[in-house]
LUMRO-609224 format. One line per field, with one value per residue (C-alpha): x, y, z; residue number from 1. Coordinates in pm, 1 decimal. Layout:
N
X: (X;...);
Y: (Y;...);
Z: (Z;...);
nr: (NUM;...);
! end
This chain:
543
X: (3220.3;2973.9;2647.1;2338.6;2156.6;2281.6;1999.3;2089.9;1893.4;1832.3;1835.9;1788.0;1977.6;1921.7;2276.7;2330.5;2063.4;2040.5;1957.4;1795.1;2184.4;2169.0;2370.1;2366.8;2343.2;2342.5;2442.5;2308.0;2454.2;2348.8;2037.3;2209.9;2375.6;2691.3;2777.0;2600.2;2800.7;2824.5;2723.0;3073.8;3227.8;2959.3;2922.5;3225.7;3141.9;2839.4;2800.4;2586.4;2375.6;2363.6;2021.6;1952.2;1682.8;1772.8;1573.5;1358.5;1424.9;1234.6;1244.7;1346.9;1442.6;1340.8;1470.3;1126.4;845.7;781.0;421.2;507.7;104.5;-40.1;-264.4;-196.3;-429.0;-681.6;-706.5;-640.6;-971.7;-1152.1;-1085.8;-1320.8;-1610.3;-1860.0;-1716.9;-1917.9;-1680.7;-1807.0;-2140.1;-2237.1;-2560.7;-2708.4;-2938.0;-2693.0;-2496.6;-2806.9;-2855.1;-2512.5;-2553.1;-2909.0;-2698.8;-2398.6;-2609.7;-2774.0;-2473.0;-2371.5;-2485.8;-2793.9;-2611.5;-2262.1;-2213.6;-2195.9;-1902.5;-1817.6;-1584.5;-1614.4;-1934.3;-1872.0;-2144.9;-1948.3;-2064.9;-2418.6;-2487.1;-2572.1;-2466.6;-2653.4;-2847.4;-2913.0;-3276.8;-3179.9;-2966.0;-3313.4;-3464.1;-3277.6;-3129.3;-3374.0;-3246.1;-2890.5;-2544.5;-2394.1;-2084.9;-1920.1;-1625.7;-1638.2;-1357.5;-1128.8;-1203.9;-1295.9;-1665.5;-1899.6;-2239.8;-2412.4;-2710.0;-2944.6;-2900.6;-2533.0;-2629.5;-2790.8;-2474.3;-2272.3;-2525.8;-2560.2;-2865.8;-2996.4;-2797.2;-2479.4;-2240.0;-1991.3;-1643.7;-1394.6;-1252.4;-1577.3;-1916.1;-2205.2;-2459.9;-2820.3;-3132.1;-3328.2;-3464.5;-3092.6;-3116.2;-2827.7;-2879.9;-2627.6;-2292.4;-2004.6;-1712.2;-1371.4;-1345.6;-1644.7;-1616.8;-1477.6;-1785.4;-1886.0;-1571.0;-1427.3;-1726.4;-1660.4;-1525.9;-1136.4;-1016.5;-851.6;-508.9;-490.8;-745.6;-566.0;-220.3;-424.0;-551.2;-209.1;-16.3;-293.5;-317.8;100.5;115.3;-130.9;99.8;419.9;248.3;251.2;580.4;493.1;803.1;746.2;484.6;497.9;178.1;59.0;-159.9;-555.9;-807.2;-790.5;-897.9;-505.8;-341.6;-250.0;-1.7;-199.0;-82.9;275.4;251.7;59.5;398.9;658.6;486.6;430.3;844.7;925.0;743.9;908.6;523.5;553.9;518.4;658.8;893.5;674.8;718.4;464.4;327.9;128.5;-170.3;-175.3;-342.0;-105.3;214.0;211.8;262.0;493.7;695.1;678.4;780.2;1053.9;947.5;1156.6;1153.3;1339.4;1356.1;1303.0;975.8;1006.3;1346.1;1319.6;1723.2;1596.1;1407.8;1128.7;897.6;1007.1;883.3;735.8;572.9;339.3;73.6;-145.9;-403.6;-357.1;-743.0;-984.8;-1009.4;-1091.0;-1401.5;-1588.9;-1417.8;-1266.6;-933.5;-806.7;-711.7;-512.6;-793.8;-1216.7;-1352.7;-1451.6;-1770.4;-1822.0;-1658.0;-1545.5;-1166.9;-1254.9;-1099.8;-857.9;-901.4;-596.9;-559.0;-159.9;-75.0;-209.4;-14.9;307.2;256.1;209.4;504.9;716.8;627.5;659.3;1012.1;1102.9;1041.9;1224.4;970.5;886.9;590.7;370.1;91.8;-190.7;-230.5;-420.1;-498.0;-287.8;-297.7;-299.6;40.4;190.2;52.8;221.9;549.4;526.3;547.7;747.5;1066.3;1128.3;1119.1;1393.2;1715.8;1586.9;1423.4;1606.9;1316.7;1252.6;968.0;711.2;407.1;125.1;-106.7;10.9;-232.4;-200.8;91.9;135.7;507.3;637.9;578.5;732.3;1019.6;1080.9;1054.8;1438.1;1603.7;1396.3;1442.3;1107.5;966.7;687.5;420.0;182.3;-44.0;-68.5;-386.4;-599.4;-604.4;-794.6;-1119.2;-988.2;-940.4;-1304.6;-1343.2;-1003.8;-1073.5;-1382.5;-1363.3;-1003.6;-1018.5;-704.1;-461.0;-598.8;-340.0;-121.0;-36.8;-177.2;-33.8;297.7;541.2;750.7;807.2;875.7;1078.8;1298.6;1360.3;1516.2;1327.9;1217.4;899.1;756.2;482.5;210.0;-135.1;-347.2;-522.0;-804.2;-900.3;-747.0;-700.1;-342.7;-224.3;82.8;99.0;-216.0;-63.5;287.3;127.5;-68.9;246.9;380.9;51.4;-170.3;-441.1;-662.2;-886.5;-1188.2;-1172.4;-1230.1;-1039.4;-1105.6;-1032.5;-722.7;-418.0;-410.3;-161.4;111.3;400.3;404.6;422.6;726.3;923.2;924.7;1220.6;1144.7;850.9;980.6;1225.0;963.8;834.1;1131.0;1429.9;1216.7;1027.3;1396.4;1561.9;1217.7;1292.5;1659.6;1757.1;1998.3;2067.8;1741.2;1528.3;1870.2;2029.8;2378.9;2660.8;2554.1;2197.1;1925.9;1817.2;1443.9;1407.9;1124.1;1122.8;866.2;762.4;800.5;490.3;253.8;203.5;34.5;-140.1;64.9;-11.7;-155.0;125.9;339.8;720.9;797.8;613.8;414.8;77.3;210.2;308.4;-79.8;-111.9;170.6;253.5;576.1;712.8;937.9;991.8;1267.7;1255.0;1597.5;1730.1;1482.7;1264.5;934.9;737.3;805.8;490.6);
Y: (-175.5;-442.4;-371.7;-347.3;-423.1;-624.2;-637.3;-849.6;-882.8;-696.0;-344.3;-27.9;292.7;569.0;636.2;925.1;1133.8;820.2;439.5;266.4;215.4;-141.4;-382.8;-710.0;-565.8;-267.2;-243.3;3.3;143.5;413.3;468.6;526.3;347.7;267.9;72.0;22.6;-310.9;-659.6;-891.7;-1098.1;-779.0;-673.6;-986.1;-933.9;-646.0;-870.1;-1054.7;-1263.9;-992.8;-799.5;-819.9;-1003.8;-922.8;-1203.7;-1119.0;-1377.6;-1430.8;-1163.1;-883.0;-530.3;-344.4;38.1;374.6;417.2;643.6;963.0;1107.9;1482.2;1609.8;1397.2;1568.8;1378.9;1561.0;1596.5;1245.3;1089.9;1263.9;1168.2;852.9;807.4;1056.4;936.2;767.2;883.0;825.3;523.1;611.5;597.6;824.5;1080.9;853.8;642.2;903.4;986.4;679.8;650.5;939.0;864.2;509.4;670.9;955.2;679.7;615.9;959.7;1147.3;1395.9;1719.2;1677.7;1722.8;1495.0;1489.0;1357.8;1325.4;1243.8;1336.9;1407.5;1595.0;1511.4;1127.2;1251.4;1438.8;1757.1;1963.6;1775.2;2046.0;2146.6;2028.0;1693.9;1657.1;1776.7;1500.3;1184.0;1344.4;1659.9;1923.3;1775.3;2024.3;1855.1;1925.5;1726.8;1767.6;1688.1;1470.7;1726.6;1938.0;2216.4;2250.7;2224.5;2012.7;2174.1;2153.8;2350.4;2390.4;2452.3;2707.7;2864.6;2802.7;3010.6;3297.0;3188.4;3321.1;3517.1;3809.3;3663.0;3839.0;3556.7;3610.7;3683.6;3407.9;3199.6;3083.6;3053.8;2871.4;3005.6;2917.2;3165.8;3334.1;3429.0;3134.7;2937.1;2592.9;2454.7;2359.5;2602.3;2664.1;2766.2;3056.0;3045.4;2672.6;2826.2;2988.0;2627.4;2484.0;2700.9;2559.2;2216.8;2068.8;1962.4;1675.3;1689.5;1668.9;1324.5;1221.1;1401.2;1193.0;870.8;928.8;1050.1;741.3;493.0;668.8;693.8;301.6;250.5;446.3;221.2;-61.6;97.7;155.7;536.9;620.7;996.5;1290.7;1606.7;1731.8;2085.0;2135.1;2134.3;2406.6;2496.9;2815.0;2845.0;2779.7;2414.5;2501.7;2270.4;1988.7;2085.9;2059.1;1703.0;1628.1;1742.5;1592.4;1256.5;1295.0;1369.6;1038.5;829.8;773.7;914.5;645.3;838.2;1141.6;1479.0;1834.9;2022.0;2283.1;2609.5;2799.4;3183.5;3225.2;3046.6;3290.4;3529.2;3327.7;3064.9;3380.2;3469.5;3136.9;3115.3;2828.3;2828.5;2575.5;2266.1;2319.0;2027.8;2041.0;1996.5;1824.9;1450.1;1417.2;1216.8;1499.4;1339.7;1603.4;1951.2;2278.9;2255.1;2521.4;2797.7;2669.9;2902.7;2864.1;3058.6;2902.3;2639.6;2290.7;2055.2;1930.2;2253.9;2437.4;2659.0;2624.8;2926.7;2939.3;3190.0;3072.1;2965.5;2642.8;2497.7;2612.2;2879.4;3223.6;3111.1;3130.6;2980.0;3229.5;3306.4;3211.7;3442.9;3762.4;3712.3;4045.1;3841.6;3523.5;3797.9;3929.6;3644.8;3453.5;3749.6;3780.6;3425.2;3397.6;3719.3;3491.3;3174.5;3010.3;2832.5;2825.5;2621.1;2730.7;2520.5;2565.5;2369.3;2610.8;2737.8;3085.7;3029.5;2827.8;3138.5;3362.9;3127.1;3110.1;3505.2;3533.2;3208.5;3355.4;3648.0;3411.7;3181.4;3294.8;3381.1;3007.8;2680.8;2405.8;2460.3;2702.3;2422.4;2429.0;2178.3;1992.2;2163.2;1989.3;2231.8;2443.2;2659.9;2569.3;2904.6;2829.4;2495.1;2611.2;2851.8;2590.1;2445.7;2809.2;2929.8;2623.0;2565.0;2206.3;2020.7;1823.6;1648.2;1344.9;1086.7;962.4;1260.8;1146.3;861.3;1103.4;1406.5;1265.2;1314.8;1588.8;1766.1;1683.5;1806.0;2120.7;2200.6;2065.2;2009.1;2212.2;1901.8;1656.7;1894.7;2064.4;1868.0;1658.7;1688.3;1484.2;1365.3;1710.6;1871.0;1589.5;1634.2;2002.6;1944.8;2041.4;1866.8;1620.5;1531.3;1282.7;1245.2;1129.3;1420.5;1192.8;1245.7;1368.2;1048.9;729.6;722.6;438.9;557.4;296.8;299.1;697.4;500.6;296.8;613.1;764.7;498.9;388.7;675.2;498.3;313.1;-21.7;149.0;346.0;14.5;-220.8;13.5;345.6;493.6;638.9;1038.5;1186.9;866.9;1101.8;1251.4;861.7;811.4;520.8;329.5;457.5;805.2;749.8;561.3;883.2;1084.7;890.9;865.5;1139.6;1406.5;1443.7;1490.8;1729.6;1963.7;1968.9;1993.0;1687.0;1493.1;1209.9;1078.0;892.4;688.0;377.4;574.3;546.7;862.2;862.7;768.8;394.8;396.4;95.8;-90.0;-450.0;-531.9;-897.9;-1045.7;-879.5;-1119.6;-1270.6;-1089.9;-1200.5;-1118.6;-722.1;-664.3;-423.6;-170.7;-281.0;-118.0;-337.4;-18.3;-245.8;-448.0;-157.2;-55.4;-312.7;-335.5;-436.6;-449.6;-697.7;-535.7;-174.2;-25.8;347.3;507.1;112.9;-17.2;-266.2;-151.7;-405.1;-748.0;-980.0);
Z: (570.3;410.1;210.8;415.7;146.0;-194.9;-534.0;-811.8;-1109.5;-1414.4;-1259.9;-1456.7;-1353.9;-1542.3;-1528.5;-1800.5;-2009.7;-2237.6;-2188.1;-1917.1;-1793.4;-1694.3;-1420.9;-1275.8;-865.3;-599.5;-307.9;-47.7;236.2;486.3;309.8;-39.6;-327.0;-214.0;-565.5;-915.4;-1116.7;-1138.6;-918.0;-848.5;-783.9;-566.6;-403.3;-203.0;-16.5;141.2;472.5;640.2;800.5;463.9;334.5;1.3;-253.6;-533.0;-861.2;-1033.1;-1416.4;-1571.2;-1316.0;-1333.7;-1105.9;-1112.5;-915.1;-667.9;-882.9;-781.2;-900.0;-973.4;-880.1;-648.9;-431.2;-130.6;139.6;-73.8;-261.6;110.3;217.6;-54.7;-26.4;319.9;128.7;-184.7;-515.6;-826.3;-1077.0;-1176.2;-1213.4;-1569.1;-1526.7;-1312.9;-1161.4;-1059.3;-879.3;-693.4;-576.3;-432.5;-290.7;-150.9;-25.8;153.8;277.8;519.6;726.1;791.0;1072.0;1072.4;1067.8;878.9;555.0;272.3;49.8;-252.8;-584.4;-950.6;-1115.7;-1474.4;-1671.9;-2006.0;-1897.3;-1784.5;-2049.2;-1883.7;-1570.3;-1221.2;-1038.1;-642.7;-702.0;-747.2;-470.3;-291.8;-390.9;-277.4;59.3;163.3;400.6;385.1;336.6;33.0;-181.0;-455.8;-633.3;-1023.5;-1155.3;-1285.1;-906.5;-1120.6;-1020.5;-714.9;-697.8;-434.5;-250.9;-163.7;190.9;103.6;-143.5;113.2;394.7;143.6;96.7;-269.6;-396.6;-711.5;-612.4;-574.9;-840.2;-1042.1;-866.5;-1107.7;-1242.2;-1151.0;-1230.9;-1077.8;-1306.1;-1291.8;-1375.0;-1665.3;-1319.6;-1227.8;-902.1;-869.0;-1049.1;-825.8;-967.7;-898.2;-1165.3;-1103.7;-820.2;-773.4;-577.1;-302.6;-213.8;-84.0;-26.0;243.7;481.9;448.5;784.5;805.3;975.6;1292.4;1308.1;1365.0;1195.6;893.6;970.9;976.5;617.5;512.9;627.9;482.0;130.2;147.7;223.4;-71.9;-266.6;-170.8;-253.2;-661.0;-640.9;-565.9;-327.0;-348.5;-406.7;-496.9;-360.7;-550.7;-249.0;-128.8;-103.5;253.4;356.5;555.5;193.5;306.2;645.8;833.4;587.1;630.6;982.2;921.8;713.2;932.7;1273.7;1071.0;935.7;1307.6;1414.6;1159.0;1011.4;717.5;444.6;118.2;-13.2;-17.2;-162.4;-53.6;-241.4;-79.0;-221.5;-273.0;82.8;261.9;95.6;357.0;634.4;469.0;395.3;824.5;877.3;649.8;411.6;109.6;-144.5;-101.5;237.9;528.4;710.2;1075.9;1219.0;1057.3;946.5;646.3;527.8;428.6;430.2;227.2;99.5;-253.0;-443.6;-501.6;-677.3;-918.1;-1117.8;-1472.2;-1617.6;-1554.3;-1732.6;-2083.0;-1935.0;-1773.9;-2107.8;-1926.7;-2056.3;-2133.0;-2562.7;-2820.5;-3108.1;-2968.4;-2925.3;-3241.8;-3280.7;-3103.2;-2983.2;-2638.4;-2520.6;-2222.4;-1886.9;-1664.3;-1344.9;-1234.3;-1460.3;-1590.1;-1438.5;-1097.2;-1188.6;-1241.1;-922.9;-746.0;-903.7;-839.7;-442.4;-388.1;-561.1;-321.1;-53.8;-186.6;-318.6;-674.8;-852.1;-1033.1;-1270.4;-1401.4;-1727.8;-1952.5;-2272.1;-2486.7;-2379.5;-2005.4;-2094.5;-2264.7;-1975.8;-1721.1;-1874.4;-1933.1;-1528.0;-1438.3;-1681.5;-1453.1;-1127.2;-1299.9;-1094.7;-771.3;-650.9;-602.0;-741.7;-1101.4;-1199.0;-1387.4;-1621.6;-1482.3;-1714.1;-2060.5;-2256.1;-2519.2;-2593.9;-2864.8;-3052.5;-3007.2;-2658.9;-2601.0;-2762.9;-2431.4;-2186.9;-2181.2;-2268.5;-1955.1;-1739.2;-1706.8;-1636.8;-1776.9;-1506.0;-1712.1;-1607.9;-1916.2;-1793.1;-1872.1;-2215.5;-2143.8;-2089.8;-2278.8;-2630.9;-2766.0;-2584.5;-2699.9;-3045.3;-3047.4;-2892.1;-3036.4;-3356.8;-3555.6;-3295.9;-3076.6;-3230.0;-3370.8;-3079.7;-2761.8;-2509.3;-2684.1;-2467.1;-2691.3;-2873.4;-2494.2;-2413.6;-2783.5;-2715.5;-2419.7;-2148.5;-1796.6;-1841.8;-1533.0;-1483.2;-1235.6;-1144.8;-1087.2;-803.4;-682.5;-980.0;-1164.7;-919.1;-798.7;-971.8;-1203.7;-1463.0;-1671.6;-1728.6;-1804.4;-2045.8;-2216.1;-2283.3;-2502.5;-2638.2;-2680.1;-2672.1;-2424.9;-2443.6;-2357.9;-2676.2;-2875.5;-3057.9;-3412.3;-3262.8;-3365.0;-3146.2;-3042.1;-3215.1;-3247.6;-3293.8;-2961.6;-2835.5;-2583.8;-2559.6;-2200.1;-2173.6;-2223.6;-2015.0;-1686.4;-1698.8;-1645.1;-1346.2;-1199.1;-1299.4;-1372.8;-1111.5;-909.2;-1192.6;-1124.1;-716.7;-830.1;-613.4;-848.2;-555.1;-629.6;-958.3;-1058.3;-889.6;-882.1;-634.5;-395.7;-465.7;-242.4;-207.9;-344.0;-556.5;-689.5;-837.4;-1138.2;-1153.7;-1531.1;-1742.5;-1854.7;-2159.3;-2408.2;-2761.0;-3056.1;-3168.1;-2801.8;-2728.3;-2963.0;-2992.8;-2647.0;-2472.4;-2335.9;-2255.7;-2024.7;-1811.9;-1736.6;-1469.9;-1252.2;-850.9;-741.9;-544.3;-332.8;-263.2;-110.2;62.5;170.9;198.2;378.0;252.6;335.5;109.6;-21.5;-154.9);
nr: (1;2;3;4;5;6;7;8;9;10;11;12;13;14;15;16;17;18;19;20;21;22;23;24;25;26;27;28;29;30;31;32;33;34;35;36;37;38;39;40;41;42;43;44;45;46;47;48;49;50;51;52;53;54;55;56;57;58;59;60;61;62;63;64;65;66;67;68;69;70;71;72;73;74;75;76;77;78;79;80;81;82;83;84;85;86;87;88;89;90;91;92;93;94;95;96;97;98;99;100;101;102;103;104;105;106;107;108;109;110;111;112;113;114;115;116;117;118;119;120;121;122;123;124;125;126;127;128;129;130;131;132;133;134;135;136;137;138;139;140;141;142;143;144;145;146;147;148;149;150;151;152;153;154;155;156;157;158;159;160;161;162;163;164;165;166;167;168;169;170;171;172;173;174;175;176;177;178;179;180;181;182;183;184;185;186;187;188;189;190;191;192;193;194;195;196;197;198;199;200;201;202;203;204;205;206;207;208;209;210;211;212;213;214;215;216;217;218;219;220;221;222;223;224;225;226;227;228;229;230;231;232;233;234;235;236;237;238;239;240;241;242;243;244;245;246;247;248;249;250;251;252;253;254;255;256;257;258;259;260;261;262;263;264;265;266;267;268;269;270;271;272;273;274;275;276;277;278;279;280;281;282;283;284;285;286;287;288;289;290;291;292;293;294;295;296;297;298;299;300;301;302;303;304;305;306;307;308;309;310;311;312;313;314;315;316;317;318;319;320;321;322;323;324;325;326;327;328;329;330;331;332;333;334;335;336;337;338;339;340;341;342;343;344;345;346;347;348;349;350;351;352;353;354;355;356;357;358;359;360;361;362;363;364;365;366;367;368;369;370;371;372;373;374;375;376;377;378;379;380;381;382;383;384;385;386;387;388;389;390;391;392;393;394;395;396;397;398;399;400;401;402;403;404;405;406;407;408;409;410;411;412;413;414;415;416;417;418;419;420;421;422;423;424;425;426;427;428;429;430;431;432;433;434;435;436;437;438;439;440;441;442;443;444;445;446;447;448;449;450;451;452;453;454;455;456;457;458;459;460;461;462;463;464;465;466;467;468;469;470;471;472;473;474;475;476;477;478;479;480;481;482;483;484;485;486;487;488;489;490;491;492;493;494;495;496;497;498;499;500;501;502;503;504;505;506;507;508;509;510;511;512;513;514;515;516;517;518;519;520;521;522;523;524;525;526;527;528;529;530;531;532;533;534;535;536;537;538;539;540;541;542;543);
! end
């Protein structure tokens, strides 16, 4: 039978643990690789109607990214609400806010993402919100999605008032008169959150499939999304995913992932992880993981740490109690499913691996460690024994390095964001974007990896710990194979006879001025578009 499809170029593989496993063409057939080699060999298993995608000199060809925590649903909504994250100052997110609040009906809500009081200076309050849009329900997310800006006619929606006890694992911060001062930390966001509206259904499909064609247009042929904050634990995005699969609308790979009050009835239905969502043969759509929530973040400090802040006596919290996170882990592996802990401190990483272990044998996706920004040795010496992946986001240092420094001191570089030490002991590194919290291009994190540093730091400023640097090699592995190896799905993340036909081509990277870019080439990676993608041999993008 001839090729339906037939790439020659420069193509990386990713054939074997080692290597970027180059050849000269591929040719697809039925939706996978039907041959990896050279091009005269490959040449003869063409015909006319056999699709051609001739490389320029200079291009590389790449198996299609997958970004391991995406938060598809929730970065696809966000994308329609208010942008603060680039506004340097307080004042200027007010008057965005004041702005956007003029087009939205008397009534609904106004919603937002990415105010960052590290930027401002100091935590926003409810009175200010007063000010610029009076009377009006307001939420907004911070950047990291670990804290609520409210208003205070939200505030008052919730019940919130000087009375209101902290929930455990949550803050509510006050005033010196004990009144909420309106911004919400950890658990305690939900007090807010769980009135915010949700999309219709297909309203919610539209967003997905324009956010998902964004995403192709990266190179971004999967997602593994870790899940929203809807009241139902997320089962009205699965049912988004499978109807859009059914349809043949759904533009990328997704594993989605359930919260802890959506178990129960993803158990009744009989979700189990890896498992297709609805009846689209391709599976395009499956069953993720339980996502948890071991402590809070950098930014809010409310990481969760073995030793205090520098500076002070705080160990940051626990958003779940580990004897929670055990039990949870524990019921969700009875019912088939994987989990997934955030963990960003030390201690909330040790916590999280102390219930994953158990879990280990009884779930088919790999039990996985999200974030890890700081991990205690003894600690990332039990991921590979325990077969426990990595997800980390190489972006986060961008904002976290002066904050990581100087609330963690020397563990900071020592000890934090160690990718190349998790990816030398063996065990599964996974990368992703965190979106909405970062924006959902992958390659400015690609380029992080390998640099450690960013332009915005300055010219002078120095690299974050250069020995946990990855090569691009090391790091388009973990945008591409480990992302599979963690949803156990080895026909996908290499351009292998057998595997899945995702497939990206690079154009040439620019010209750069001599010293602009480490010896990897690592720079040039930060601003990419591909010129073709491919999804399950079909070109579905070609500039």
């Amino acid at each position: 039978m001839p090729l339906d499809v037939l790439v020659t170029g420069r193509i990386a593989t990713f054939a074997g643990e080692h290597g970027f496993g180059w050849v000269e063409a591929v040719g697809i057939r039925g939706g996978r690789i039907a041959f990896a080699g050279s091009a005269i060999e490959l040449e003869t298993r063409a015909d006319p109607h056999t699709v051609r995608i001739e490389m320029e000199p200079g291009e590389i060809a790449l198996p299609g990214l997958t970004d391991a925590h995406l938060h598809l649903v929730d970065a696809a909504i966000a994308a329609e609400h208010v942008e603060l994250t680039d506004a340097a100052t307080l004042d200027e997110g007010l008057e965005s806010i004041r702005a956007a609040a003029a087009s939205i009906p008397a009534g609904r809500w106004v919603e937002g993402h990415g105010w960052d009081q590290r930027r401002w200076g100091r935590w926003p309050t409810a009175d200010e919100l007063e000010r610029v849009i009076p009377g009006r329900a307001a939420a907004f997310w911070s950047f990291d999605h670990h804290a609520v800006w409210a208003s205070p006619a939200a505030l008052a929606r919730a019940g919130i008032d000087a009375r209101t006890p902290d929930p455990e694992g949550g803050i509510i911060r006050r005033r010196t008169d004990g009144a909420p001062e309106g911004v919400l930390l950890e658990n305690a966001c939900p007090l807010v959150v769980a009135l915010l509206p949700e999309p219709e259904p297909a309203e919610l499909r539209r967003l997905i499939g324009a956010l998902g064609r964004r995403l192709l247009a990266l190179g971004v042929t999967g997602v593994h999304d870790p899940g929203n904050v809807s009241p139902d634990g997320q089962l009205t995005a699965f049912d988004a995913y499978a109807a859009m699969a059914d349809a043949g609308d759904l533009p990328v790979r997704v594993h989605a992932s359930l919260r802890s009050e959506g178990l129960a009835l993803a158990a009744e239905r009989g979700l189990r992880s890896g498992a297709v969502v609805g009846a689209d043969p391709h599976g395009l759509a499956r069953v993720g993981w339980l996502k948890l929530f071991a402590d809070g973040t950098l930014g809010s400090q409310t990481a969760a740490l073995l030793e205090p802040r520098a500076g002070s006596d705080d160990r940051g919290l626990f958003r779940m109690p580990p004897e929670v996170l055990c039990d949870l882990a524990a019921r969700a592996a009875e019912a088939g499913i994987a989990s997934q802990v955030h963990a960003i401190g030390d201690h909330a990483a040790r916590a999280s691996i102390d219930a994953l272990a158990p879990t280990i044998s009884r779930v088919g996706l790999m039990p996985r460690l999200e974030h890890v920004q700081l991990l205690h040795p003894d600690d990332l010496a039990r991921l590979e024994p325990l077969g426990i992946a990595a997800s980390v986001q190489p972006v986060h240092l961008r904002e976290d390095a002066a904050t990581a420094r100087r609330d963690w001191g020397g563990r900071a570089e020592t000890w934090g964001y160690a990718w190349r030490s998790i990816v030398e002991s063996g065990a599964v590194l996974a990368f992703g974007t965190d979106a909405p919290v970062e924006p959902i291009d992958p390659w400015p994190g690609i380029a992080m990896a390998v640099l450690r540093r960013d332009p915005g730091w300055g010219s002078d400023a120095a690299p974050f710990g250069p020995h946990e640097a990855l090569t691009l090699e090391q790091a388009l592995r973990a945008a591409t194979v480990g992302p599979a190896t963690t949803a156990r799905e080895p026909d996908r993340g290499r351009l292998v006879p057998g595997a899945r036909a995702d497939l990206i081509v690079l154009p040439p990277a620019p010209d750069e001025p001599a010293g602009a870019a480490d010896a990897t080439g690592g720079s040039a990676f930060a601003h990419v578009q591909p010129r073709v993608v491919v999804l399950g041999g079909e070109v579905v993008l070609e500039r």
